[in-house]
C-alpha positions as CSV (number, residue, x, y, z in Angstrom):
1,X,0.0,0.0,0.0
2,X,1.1,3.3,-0.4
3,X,-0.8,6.9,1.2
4,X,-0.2,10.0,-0.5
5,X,-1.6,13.7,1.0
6,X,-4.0,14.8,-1.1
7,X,-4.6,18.7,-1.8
8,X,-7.6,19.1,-3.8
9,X,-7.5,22.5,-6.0
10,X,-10.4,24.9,-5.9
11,X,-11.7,27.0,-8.6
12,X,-10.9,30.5,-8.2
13,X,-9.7,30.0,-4.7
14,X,-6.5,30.5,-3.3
15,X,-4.6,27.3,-2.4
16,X,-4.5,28.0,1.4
17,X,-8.2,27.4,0.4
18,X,-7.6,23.8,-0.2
19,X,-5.5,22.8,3.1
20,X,-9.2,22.9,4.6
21,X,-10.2,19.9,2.5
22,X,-6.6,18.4,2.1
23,X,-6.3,14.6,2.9
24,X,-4.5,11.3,1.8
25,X,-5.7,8.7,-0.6
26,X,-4.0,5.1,-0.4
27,X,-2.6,2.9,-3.9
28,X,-2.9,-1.0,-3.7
29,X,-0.7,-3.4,-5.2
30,X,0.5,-7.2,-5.4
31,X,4.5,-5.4,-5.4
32,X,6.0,-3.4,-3.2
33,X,7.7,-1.9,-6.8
34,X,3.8,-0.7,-7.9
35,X,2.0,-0.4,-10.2
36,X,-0.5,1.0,-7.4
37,X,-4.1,1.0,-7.9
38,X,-6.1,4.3,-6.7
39,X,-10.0,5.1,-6.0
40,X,-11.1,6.4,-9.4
41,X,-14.0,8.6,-8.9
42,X,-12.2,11.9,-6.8
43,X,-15.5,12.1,-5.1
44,X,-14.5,8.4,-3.1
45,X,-10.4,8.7,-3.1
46,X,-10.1,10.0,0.0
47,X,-9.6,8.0,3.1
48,X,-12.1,9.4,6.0
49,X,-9.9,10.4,9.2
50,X,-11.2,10.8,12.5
51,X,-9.7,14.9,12.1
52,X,-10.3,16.6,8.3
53,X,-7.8,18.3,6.7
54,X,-5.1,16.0,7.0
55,X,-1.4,16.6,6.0
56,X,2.2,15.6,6.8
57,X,1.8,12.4,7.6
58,X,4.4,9.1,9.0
59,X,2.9,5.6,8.8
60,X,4.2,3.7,12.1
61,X,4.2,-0.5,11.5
62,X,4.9,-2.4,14.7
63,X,5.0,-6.3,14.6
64,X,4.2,-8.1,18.1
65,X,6.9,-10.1,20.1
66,X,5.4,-13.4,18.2
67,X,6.3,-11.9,15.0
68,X,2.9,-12.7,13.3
69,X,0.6,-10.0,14.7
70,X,0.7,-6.6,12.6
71,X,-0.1,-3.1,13.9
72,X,0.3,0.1,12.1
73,X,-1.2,3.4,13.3
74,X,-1.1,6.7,11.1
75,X,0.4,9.7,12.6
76,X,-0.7,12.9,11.0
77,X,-1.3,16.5,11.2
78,X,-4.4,18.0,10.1
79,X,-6.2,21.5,9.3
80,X,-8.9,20.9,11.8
81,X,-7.2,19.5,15.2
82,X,-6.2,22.7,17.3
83,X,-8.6,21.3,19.8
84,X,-9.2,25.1,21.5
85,X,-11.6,25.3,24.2
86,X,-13.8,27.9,24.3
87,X,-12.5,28.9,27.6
88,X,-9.7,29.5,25.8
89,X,-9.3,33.5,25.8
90,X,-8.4,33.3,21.3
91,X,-11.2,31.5,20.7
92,X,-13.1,34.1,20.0
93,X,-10.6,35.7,17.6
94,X,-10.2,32.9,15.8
95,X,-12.4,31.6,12.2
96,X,-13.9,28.7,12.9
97,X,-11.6,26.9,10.5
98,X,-8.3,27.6,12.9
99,X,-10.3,26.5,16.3
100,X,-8.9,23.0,16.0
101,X,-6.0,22.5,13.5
102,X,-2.7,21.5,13.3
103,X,-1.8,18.8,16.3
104,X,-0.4,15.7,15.5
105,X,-2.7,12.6,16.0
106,X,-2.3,9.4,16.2
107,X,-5.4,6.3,14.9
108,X,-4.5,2.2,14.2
109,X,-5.2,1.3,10.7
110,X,-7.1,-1.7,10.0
111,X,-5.0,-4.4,10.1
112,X,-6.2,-6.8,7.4
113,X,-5.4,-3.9,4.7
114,X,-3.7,-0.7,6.5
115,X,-5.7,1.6,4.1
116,X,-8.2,3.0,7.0
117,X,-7.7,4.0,10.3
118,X,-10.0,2.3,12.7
119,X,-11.2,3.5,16.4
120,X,-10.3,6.9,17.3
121,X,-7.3,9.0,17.0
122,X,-5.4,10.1,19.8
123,X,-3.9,13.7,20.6
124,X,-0.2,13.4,20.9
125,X,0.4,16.9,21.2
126,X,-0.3,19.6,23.0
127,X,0.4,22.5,20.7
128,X,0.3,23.3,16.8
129,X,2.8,21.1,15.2
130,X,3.3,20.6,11.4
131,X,4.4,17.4,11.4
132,X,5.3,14.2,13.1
133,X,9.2,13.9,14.3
């Protein structure tokens, strides 16, 4: 498998526009090498994540001690995961787009295919980050 970020353009918008709606999409194939296969229709690419807006990204793959039980968890920034409070005193200076973006997150991928993150993510940040380290 293999996850790309996604930036979708916008007609007449400017591209800051787009990191609203940004996300990944996620290529199958029998070879490591590719080809890789992607969602046709742009309306379905996208992979649905617990926090919208996704963008740098690191996927994480973590065999158990038995060596036959796969994990892999997603780690990812994204547009909307801020997570402000209202008591916090900038809420009410900030557009409702910026309330909640840009911490980094973490959600297990499904572990039959690792091309969707299953259960919910978990904050592992406390402030605006741009990308997993």
């Amino acid at each position: 498998m293999l996850w790309l970020n996604r930036l979708p353009r916008l007609d007449n918008q400017l591209v800051v526009k787009s990191y609203e709606i940004a996300g990944f999409v996620v290529g199958t194939s029998d070879a490591p090498e590719g080809p890789f296969q992607f969602e046709p229709n742009a309306d379905n690419a996208m992979v649905q994540m617990e926090h919208a807006g996704g963008a740098d990204f690191a996927i994480l793959q973590d065999d158990d001690d038995d060596g036959k039980t796969n994990r892999a968890y997603i780690l990812y920034g994204a547009w909307h995961h801020y997570g402000m409070e209202q008591s916090d005193w900038r809420f009410q200076f900030y557009p409702d787009w910026a309330k909640n973006g840009h911490q980094i997150a973490i959600q297990e991928l499904d572990p039959e295919s690792f091309t969707r993150p299953i259960g919910p993510s978990t904050r592992v940040t406390k402030n605006g980050q741009e990308s997993p380290r």
